[in-house]
C-alpha positions as CSV (number, residue, x, y, z in Angstrom):
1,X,94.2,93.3,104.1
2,X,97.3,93.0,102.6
3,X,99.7,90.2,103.9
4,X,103.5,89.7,103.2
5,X,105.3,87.0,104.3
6,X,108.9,86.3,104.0
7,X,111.1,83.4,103.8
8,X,114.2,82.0,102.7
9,X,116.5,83.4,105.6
10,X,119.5,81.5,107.5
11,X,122.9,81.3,108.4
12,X,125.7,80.9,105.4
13,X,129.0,81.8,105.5
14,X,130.6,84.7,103.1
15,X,130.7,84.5,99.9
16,X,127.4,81.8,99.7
17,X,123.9,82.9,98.6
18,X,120.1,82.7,99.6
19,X,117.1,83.9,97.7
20,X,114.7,85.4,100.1
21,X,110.9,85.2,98.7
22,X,108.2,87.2,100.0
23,X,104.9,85.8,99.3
24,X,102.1,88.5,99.2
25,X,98.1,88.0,99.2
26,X,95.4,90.5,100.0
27,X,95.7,93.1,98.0
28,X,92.8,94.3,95.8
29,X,94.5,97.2,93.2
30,X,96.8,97.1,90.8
31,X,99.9,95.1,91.0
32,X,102.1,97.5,93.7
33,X,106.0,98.7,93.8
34,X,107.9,96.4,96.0
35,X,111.6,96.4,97.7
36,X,113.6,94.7,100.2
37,X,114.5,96.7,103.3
38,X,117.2,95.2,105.7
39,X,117.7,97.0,109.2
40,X,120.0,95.7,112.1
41,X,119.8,96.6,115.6
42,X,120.3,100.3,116.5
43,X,120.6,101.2,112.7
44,X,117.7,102.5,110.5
45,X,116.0,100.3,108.2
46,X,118.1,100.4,104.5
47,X,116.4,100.3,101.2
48,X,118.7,97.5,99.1
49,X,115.8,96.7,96.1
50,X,112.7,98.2,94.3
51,X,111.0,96.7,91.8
52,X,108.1,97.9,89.6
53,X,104.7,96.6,89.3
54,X,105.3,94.9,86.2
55,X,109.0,94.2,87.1
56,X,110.9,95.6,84.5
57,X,112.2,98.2,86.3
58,X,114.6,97.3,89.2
59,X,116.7,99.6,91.7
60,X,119.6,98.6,94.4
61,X,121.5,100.4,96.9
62,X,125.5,101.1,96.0
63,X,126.2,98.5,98.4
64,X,124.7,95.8,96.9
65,X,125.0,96.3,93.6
66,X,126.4,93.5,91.1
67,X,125.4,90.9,94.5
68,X,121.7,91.4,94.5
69,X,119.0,90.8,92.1
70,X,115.2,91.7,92.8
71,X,113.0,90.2,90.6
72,X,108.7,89.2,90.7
73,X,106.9,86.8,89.7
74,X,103.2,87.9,89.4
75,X,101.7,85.3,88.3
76,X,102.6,83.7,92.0
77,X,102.2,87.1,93.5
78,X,105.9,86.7,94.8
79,X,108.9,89.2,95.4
80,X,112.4,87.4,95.0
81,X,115.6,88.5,96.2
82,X,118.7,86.8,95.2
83,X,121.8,87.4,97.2
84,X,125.0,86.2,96.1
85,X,128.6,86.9,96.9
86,X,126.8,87.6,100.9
87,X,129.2,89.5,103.0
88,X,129.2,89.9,106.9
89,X,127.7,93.4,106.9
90,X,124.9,91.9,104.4
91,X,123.8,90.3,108.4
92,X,120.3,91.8,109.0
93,X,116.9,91.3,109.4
94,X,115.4,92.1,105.6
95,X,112.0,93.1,105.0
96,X,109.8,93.2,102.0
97,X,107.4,95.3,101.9
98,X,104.9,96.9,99.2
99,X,104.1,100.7,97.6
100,X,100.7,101.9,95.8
101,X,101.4,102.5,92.7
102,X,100.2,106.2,93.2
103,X,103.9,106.4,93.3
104,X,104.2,106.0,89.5
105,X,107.3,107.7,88.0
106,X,108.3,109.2,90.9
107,X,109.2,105.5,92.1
108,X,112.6,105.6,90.6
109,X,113.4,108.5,92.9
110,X,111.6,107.3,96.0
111,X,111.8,103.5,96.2
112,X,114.3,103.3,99.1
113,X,112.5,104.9,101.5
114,X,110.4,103.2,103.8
115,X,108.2,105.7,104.5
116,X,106.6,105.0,101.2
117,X,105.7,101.7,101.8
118,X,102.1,101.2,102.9
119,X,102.6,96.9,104.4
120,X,105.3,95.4,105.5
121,X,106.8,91.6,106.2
122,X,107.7,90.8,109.7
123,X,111.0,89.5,108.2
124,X,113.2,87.2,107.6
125,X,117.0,87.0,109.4
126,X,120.1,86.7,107.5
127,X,123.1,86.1,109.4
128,X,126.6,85.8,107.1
129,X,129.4,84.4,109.2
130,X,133.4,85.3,108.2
């Protein structure tokens, strides 16, 4: 069974930084896709980050662009997100969560939706004060 757990969360005021990590175990296939997802209350949940399975592929949402670097490390089967420059409407619970790599090319086109993520992180809450 695959596991993901997040970490790295808190409360900063804007313009600071966090790196959220999302450590994942359990999983038996090839190293999978992976993104961040943030969702606040009322709101569906947004794609900001995909990453491929090797990681040199990356992909972010307009609105985080130039603030928000994905990266992985597989060696310590862990998903990184570095937010900088954070924003109060950056204030939401953010997911990671991970793809089969059945996905393949068609990542690129798909990664922000959450429908084609197979296991998700309970998450991790980032609050950004003005």
């Amino acid at each position: 069974q695959v596991q993901l757990v997040e970490s790295g969360g808190g409360s900063v005021q804007a313009g600071g930084s966090l790196r959220l990590s999302c450590a994942a175990s359990g999983y038996t296939y090839s190293r999978p896709y992976m993104g961040w997802f943030r969702q606040t209350p009322g709101k569906e949940r947004e794609g900001v980050a995909g990453i491929s399975s090797g990681g040199g592929s990356a992909y972010y949402a307009e609105s985080v662009k130039g603030r928000f670097t994905i990266s992985r490390d597989n060696a310590k089967n862990t998903l990184y997100l570095q937010i900088s420059t954070l924003k109060p409407e950056d204030t939401a619970t953010y997911y990671c969560a991970a793809a089969t790599n059945a996905l393949g090319v068609l990542y690129s086109l798909l990664w922000s939706r959450p429908d084609e993520y197979t296991y998700w992180g309970q998450g991790t809450q980032v609050t950004v004060s003005s």
